[in-house]
C-alpha positions in Angstrom: -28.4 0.8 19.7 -25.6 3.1 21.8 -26.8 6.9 22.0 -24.5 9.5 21.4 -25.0 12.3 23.5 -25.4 15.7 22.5 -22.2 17.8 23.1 -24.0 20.1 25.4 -24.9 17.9 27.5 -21.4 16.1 27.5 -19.7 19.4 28.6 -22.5 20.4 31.0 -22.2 17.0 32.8 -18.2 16.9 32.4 -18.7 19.4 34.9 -21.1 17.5 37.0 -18.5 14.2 37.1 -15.2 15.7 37.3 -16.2 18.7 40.0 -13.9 21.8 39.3 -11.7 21.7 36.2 -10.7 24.0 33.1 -11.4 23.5 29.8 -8.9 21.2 28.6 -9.8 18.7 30.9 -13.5 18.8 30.2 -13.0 18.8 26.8 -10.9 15.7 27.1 -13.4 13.9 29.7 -15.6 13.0 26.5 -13.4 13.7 23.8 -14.6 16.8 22.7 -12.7 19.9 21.2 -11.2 22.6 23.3 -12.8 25.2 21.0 -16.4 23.6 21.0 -16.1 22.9 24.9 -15.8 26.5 25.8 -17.9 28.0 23.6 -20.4 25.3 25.2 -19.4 26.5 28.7 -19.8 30.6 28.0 -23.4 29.5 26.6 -24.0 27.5 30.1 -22.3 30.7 31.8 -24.7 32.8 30.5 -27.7 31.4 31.5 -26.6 30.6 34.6 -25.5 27.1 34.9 -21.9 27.2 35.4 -19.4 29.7 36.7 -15.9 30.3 36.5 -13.2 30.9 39.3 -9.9 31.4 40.3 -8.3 29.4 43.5 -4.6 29.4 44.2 -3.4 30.2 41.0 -5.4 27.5 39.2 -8.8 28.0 37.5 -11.9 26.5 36.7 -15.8 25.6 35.8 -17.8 24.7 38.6 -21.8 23.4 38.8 -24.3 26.1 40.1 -27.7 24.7 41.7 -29.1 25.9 38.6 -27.1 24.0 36.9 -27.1 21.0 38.5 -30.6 20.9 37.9 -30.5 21.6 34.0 -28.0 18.8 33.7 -30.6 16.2 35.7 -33.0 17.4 33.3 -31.0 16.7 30.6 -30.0 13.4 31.7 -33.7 12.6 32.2 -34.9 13.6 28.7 -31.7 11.5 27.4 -32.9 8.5 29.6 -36.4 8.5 28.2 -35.4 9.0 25.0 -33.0 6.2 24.9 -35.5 3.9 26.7 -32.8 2.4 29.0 -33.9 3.1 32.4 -34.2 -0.4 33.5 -31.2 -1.5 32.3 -29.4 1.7 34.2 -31.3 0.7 36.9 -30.3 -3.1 37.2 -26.7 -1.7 36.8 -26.8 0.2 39.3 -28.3 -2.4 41.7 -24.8 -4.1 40.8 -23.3 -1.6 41.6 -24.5 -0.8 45.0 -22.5 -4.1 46.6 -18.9 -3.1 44.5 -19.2 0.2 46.1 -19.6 -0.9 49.5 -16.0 -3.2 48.7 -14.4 -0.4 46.6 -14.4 1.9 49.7 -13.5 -0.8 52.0 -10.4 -0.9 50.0 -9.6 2.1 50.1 -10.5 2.4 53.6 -7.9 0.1 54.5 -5.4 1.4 52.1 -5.6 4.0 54.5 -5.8 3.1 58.1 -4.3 -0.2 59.4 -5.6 -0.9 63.0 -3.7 -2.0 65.4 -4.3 -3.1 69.3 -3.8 0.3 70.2 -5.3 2.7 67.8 -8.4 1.2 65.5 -7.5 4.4 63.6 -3.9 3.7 63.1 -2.6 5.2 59.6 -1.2 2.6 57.4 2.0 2.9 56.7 2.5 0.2 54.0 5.0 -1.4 55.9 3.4 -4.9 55.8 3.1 -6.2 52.1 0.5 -8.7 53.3 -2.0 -5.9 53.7 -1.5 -4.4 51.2 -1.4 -7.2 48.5 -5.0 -7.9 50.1 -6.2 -4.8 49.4 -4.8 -5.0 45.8 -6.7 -8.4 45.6 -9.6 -6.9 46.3 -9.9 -3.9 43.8 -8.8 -6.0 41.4 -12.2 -8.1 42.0 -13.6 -5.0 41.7 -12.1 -4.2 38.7 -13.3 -7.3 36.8 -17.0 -7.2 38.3 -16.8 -3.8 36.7 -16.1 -4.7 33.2 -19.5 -6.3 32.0 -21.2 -3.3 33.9 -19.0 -0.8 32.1 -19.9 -2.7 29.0 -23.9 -2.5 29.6 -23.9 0.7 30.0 -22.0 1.8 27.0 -24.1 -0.5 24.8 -26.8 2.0 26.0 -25.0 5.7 26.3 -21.8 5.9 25.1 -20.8 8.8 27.3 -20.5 5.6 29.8 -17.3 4.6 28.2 -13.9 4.3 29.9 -14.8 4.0 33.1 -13.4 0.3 33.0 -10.1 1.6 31.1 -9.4 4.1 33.8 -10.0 2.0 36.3 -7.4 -0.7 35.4 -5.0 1.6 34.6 -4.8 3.2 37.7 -5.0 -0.7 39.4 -2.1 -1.1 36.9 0.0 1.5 38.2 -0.8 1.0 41.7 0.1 -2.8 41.5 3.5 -1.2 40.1 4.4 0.1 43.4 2.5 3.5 42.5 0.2 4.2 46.0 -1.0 7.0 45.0 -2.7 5.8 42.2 -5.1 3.5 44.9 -7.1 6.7 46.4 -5.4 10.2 45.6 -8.1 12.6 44.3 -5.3 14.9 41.9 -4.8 11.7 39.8 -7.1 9.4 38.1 -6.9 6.8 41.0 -8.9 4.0 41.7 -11.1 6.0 44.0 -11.7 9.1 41.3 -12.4 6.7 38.7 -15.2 5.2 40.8 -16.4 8.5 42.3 -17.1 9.9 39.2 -18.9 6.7 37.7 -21.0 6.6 41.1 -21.5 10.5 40.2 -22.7 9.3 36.8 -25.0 7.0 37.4 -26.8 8.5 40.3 -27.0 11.8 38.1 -28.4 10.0 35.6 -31.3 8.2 37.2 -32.0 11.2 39.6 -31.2 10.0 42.8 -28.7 11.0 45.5 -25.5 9.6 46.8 -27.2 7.7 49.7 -30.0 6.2 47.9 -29.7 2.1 48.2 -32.1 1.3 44.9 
């Protein structure tokens, strides 16, 4: 049976996912209201777990360390509780090998080599490589489904990761570039950063780990 998630934790770890945002956007990151999200964050404020700043005119909820850790916690005691480790597990270990091609894609997406320069930007000016490289994510893309679909048969906070991802493949195969690997939109490469944030979080282990 799918658990729901407590909406403390969800707004907590909305933070953890999406990085630096303001309360709209967390609220919306697990469908939560704007009210109950910021009433959830002043709490987490308060004890330390989250702080607020402002950076160019635009402002935000970031993780502390203390945080960070109260969130693994969470995510831990959510884990157990669910009994759905293994299956997060054998996910992950699914996962490990669609990662590797996801940021070859977007790898490539960004530099074309050439004879002279192995760093050379790409410029998108040869529609081969670039088709290619849209072949590939959208491989990715379908690998990702089932796994999206496993994990939301076990925490629902998993959802939408395959959604997001295909809509941003969507765009991007419309001529839209930006939506491959630009970090201000909900690109192919943000969609996947923050599932990769997700699960990792979730089974307490760090970016690099391999199992």
């Amino acid at each position: 049976m799918t658990r729901q998630s407590a909406p403390g934790l969800l707004a907590l770890h909305a933070v953890r996912v999406t990085g630096f945002a303001d309360t709209p956007v967390l609220a919306r990151r697990y469908a939560l209201g704007v009210a109950e999200t910021e009433e959830e964050l002043l709490d987490a404020e308060a004890r330390g777990w989250v702080s607020r700043s402002e950076f160019a005119g635009t402002g935000g909820w970031s993780l502390t360390e203390t945080g960070r850790a109260e969130d693994e916690r969470r995510l831990a005691a959510e884990l157990d509780q669910a009994g759905c480790a293994e299956e997060v597990h054998d996910v992950y270990r699914e996962f490990l090998p669609l990662n590797a091609l996801l940021l070859k894609a977007c790898t490539d997406w960004q530099l074309r080599p050439d004879g002279r320069d192995r760093l050379a930007v790409n410029d998108h000016s040869d529609p081969a490589w670039d088709a290619r490289i849209l072949h590939e994510l959208t491989v990715v893309g379908r690998a990702l489904q089932p796994l999206a679909d496993r994990l939301t048969g076990v925490l629902a906070r998993f959802g939408g990761y395959d959604r997001r991802f295909a809509a941003a493949l969507a765009r991007a195969r419309n001529g839209e570039g930006a939506w491959v690997d630009r970090t201000d939109v909900d690109s192919c490469h943000r969609v996947w950063f923050e599932l990769h944030e997700d699960l990792i979080s979730t089974l307490g282990l760090d970016r690099h780990a391999r199992s």
